[in-house]
C-alpha positions as CSV (number, residue, x, y, z in Angstrom):
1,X,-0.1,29.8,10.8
2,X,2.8,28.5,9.8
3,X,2.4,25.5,7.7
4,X,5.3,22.8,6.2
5,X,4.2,20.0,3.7
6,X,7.8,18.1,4.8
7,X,7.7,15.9,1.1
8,X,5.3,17.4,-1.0
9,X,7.1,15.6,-4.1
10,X,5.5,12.9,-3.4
11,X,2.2,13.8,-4.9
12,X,1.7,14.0,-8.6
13,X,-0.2,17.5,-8.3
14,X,0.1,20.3,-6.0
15,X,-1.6,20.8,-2.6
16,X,-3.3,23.8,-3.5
17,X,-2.1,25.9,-0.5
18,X,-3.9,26.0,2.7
19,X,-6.1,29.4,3.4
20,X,-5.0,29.7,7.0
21,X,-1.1,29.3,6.1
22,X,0.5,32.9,6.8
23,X,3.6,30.9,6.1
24,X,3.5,28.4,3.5
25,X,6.6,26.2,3.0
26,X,6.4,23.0,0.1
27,X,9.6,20.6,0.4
28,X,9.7,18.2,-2.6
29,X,11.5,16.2,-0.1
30,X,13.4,16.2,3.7
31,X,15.7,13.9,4.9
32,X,15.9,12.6,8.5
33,X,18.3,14.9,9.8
34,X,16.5,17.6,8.1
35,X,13.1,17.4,10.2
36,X,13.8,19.6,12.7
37,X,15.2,22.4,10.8
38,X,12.5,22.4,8.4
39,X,9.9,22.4,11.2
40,X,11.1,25.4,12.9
41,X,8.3,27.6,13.9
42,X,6.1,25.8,12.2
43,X,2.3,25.2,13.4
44,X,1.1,22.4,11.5
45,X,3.1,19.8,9.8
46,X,2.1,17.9,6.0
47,X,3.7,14.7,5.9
48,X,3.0,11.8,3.5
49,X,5.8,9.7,4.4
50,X,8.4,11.4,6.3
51,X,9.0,10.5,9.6
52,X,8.1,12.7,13.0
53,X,9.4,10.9,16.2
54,X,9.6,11.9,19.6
55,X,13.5,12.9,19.5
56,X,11.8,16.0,16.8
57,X,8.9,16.2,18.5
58,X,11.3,17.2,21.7
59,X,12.5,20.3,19.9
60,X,9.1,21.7,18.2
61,X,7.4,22.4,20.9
62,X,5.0,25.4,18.5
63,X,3.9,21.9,16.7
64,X,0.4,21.9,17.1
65,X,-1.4,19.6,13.9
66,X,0.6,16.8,11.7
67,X,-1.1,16.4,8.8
68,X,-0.5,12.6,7.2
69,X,-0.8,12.6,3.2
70,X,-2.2,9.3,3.5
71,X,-4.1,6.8,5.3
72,X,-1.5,5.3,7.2
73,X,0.0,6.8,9.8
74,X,3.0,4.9,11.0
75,X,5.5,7.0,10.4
76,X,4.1,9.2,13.1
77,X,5.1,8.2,16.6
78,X,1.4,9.1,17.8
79,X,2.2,7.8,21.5
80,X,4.3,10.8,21.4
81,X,2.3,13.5,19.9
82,X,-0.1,12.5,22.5
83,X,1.6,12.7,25.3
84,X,2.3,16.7,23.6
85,X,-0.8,17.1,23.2
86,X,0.1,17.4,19.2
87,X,-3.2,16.3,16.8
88,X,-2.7,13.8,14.3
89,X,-5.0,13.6,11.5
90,X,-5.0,11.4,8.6
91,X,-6.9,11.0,5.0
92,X,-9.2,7.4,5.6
93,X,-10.3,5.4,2.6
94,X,-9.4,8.1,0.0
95,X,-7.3,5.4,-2.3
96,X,-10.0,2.9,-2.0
97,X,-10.7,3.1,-5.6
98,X,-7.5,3.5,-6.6
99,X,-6.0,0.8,-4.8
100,X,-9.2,-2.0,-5.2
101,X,-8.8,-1.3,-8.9
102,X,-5.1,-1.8,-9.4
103,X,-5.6,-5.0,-7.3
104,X,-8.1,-6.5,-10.1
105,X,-5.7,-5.2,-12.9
106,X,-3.3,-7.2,-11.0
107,X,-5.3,-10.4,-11.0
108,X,-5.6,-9.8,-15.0
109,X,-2.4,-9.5,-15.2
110,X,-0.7,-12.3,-14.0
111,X,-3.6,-14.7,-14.6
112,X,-3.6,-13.9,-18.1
113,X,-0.1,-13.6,-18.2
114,X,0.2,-10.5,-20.1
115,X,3.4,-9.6,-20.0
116,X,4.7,-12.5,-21.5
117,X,2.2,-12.8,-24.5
118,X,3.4,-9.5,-24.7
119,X,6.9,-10.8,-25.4
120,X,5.6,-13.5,-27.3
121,X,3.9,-10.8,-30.0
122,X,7.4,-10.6,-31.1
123,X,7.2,-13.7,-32.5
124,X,4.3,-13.4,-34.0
125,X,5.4,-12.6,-37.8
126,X,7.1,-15.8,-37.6
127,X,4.5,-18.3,-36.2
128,X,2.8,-20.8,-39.0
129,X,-0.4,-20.2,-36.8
130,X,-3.0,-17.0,-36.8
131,X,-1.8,-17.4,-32.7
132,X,1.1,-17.9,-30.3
133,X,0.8,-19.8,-27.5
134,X,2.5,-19.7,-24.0
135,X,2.0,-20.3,-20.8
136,X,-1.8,-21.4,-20.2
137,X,-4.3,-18.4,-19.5
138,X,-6.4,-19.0,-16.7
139,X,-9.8,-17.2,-15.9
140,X,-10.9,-15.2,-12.9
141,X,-14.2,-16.8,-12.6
142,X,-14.5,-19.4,-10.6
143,X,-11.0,-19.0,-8.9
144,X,-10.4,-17.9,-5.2
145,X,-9.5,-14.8,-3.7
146,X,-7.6,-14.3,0.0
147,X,-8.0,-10.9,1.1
148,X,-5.7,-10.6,4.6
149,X,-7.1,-7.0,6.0
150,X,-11.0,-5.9,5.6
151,X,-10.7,-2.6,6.2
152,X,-12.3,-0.2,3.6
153,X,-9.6,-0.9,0.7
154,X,-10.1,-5.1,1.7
155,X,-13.7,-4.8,1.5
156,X,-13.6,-2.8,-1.7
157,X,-11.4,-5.8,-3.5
158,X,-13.3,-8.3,-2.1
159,X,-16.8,-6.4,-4.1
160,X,-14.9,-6.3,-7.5
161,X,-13.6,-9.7,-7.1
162,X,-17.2,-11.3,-6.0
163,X,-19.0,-9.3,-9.5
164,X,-16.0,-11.1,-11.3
165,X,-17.4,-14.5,-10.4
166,X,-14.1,-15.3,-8.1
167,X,-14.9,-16.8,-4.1
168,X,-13.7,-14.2,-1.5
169,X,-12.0,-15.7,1.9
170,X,-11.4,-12.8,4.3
171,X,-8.3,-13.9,6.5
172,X,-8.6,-13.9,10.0
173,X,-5.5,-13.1,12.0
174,X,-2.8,-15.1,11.4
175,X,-2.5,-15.9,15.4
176,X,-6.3,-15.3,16.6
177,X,-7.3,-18.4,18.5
178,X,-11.1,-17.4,17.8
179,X,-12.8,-17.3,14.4
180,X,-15.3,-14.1,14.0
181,X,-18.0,-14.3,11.8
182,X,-17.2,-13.4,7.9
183,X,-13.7,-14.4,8.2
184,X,-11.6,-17.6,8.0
185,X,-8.8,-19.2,9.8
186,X,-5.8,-17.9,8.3
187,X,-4.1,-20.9,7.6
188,X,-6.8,-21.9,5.6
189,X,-7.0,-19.1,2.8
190,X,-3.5,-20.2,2.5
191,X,-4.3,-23.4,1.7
192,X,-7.4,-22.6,-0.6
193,X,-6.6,-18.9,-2.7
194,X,-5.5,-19.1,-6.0
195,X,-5.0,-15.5,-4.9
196,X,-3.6,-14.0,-1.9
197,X,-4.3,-9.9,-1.6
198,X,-2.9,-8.2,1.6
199,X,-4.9,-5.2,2.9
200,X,-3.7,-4.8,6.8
201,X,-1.5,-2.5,8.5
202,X,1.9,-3.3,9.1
203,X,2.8,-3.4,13.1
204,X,5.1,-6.0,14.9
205,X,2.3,-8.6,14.6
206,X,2.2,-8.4,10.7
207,X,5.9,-7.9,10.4
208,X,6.9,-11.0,7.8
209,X,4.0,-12.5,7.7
210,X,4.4,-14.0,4.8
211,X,7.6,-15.9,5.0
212,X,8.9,-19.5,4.1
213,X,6.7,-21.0,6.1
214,X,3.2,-19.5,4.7
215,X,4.7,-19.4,1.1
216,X,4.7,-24.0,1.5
217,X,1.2,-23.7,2.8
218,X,0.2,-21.8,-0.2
219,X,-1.6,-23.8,-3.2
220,X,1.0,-24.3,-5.8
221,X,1.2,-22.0,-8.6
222,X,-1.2,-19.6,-6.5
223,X,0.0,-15.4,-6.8
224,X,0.4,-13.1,-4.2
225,X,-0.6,-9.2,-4.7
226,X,0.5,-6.3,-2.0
227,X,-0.3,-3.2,-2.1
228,X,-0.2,-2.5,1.5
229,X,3.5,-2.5,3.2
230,X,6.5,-4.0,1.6
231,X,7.4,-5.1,5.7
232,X,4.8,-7.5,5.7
233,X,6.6,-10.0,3.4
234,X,9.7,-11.7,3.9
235,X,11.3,-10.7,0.5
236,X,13.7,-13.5,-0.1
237,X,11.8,-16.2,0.8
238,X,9.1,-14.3,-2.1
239,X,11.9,-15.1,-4.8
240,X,12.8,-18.1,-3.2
241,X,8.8,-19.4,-3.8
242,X,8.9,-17.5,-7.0
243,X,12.4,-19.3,-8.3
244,X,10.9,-22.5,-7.2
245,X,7.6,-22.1,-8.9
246,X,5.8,-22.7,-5.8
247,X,4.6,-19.1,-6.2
248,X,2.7,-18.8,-9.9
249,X,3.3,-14.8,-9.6
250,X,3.4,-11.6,-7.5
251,X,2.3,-8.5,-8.1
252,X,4.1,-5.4,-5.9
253,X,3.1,-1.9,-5.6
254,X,5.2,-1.7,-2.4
255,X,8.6,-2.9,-1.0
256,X,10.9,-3.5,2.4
257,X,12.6,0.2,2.5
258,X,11.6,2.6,-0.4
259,X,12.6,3.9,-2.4
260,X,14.7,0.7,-2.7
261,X,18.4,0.4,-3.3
262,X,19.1,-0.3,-7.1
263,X,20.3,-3.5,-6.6
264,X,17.5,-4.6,-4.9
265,X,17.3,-8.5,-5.3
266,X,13.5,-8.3,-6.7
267,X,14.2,-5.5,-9.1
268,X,16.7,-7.4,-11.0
269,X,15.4,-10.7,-11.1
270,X,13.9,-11.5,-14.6
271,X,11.0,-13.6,-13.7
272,X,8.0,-13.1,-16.6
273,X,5.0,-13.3,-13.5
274,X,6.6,-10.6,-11.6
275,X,5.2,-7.1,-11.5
276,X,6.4,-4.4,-9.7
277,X,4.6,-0.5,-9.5
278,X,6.6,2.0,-7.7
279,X,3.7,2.6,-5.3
280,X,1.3,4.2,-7.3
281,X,-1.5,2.0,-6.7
282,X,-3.1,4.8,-5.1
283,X,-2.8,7.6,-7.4
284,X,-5.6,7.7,-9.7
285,X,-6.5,11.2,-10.5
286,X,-9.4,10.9,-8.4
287,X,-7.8,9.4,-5.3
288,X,-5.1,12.9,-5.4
289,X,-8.1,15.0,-6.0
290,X,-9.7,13.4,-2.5
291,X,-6.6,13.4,-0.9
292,X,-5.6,17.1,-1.6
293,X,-9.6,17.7,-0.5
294,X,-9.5,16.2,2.7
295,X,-6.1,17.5,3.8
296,X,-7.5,21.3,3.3
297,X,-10.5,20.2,5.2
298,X,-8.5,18.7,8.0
299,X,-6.8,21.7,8.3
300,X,-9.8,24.1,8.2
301,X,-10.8,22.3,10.7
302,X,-8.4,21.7,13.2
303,X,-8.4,25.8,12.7
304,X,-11.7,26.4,13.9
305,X,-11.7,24.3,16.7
306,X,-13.2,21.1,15.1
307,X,-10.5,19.0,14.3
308,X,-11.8,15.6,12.2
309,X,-9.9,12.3,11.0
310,X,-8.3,12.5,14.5
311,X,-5.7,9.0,15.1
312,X,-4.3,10.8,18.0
């Protein structure tokens, strides 16, 4: 087989490469225009975040497996590859970890407000007093967590924040006119988290969700933490909530376009409760490990006629 990892930059470590690849091609990176060219021939397709659509799908008709270097699978048009009859499988719940974790050190972060004691230490030499103080440190105990998604990664946060003593809302959806059991209306954890964590996909329902409007519903001072899309918050109306105080702090692992544009309106503004990770929230050496496992073992698979962590 002929096998193409279309962005293989994007992982810290190697994919060690596949035993059934005849053909083995690694791209650190492809562009759009590129996809077709680098998929000629090919059998099976790695992708972590390059997109396939149906316009390359049209001209690769030897395509016969894409295999998605992550959980999320939306730069796949899967519609598409089903109508092909072109497998899509993907790596579920390998960052669960990864991602929970960085979450909490989030939380930390911003309640403690680390980064500007850190700051502060420079004044430290000066100060008549063994101490420096700041802005007011708040604990975790005690406070409320929003979690908007319970998949496996949602779940996972709201476990680590419960042993940390915080209440756990799970968000239902932000338009469901029916309330299921474990979750609560949306507009509530608003209202009630001193911490807002999003966990869901992002599709043309979650697109913006939080915007202007949800930012004013929001508990004052309360911080917002995403490590899922960058498409699922309105971006201006964040610094807009942040500028105002309304918004005690964000943490970002994840932005609206990546990698962003270096004037990027977040990036340069100086705010001291605003965090920003280049998505890596997912990359603990355990998560790559995992990852790197699963996408031989889909492809072993799919090679023996027993394809698993099948989305299409």
């Amino acid at each position: 087989m002929k096998i193409v990892f279309l962005d293989s930059g994007s992982l810290p470590t190697p994919l060690p490469r596949p035993e059934q690849a005849t053909t083995w091609l690694e791209r650190p990176s492809t562009t759009p225009d590129e996809v077709v060219a680098a998929l000629e021939g090919a059998d099976i397709a790695i992708t972590n975040k390059v997109a396939i659509r149906a316009e390359h799908l049209n001209q690769l008709p030897q395509l016969k497996l894409i295999c998605v270097a992550a959980t999320g699978y939306d730069c796949i048009d899967v519609a598409a590859c089903r109508d092909r009859g072109v497998v899509v499988s993907n790596v579920p719940a390998y960052s669960t970890r990864s991602v929970s974790e960085a979450v909490i050190g989030s939380i930390f972060a911003l309640r403690r407000h680390q980064v500007s004691y850190l700051v502060a230490s420079r004044e430290w030499p000066t100060s008549a007093h063994f101490c420096v103080h700041k802005q007011p440190i708040k604990d975790i105990a005690g406070s409320v967590m929003g979690i908007v998604g319970k998949g496996s990664i949602g779940a996972a946060t709201g476990r680590l924040a419960e042993a940390l003593g915080m209440t756990v809302l799970y968000a239902e959806h932000a338009q469901a006119t029916a309330v299921r059991d474990g979750y609560t209306p949306f507009e509530e954890v608003l209202a009630h988290a001193d911490v807002l964590s999003l966990h869901c996909p992002l599709t043309p329902q979650t697109a913006k969700l939080m915007g202007r409007s949800q930012f004013l519903r929001m508990k004052r001072g309360a911080l917002l933490i995403n490590t899922a899309r960058g498409g699922l918050i309105d971006e201006k109306a964040l610094l807009d909530a942040l500028n105002s105080g309304s918004l005690g702090g964000a943490a970002l692992d994840v932005l609206d376009g990546e990698p962003p544009a270096a004037d990027h309106p977040l990036l340069k503004t100086q705010h001291a409760n605003l965090l920003i990770t280049p998505h890596v929230a997912w990359a603990s050496t355990s998560s790559i490990k995992s990852l790197c496992d699963v996408i031989s073992s889909n492809i072993r698979n799919f090679a023996t006629g027993k394809p698993q962590n099948v989305v299409s």
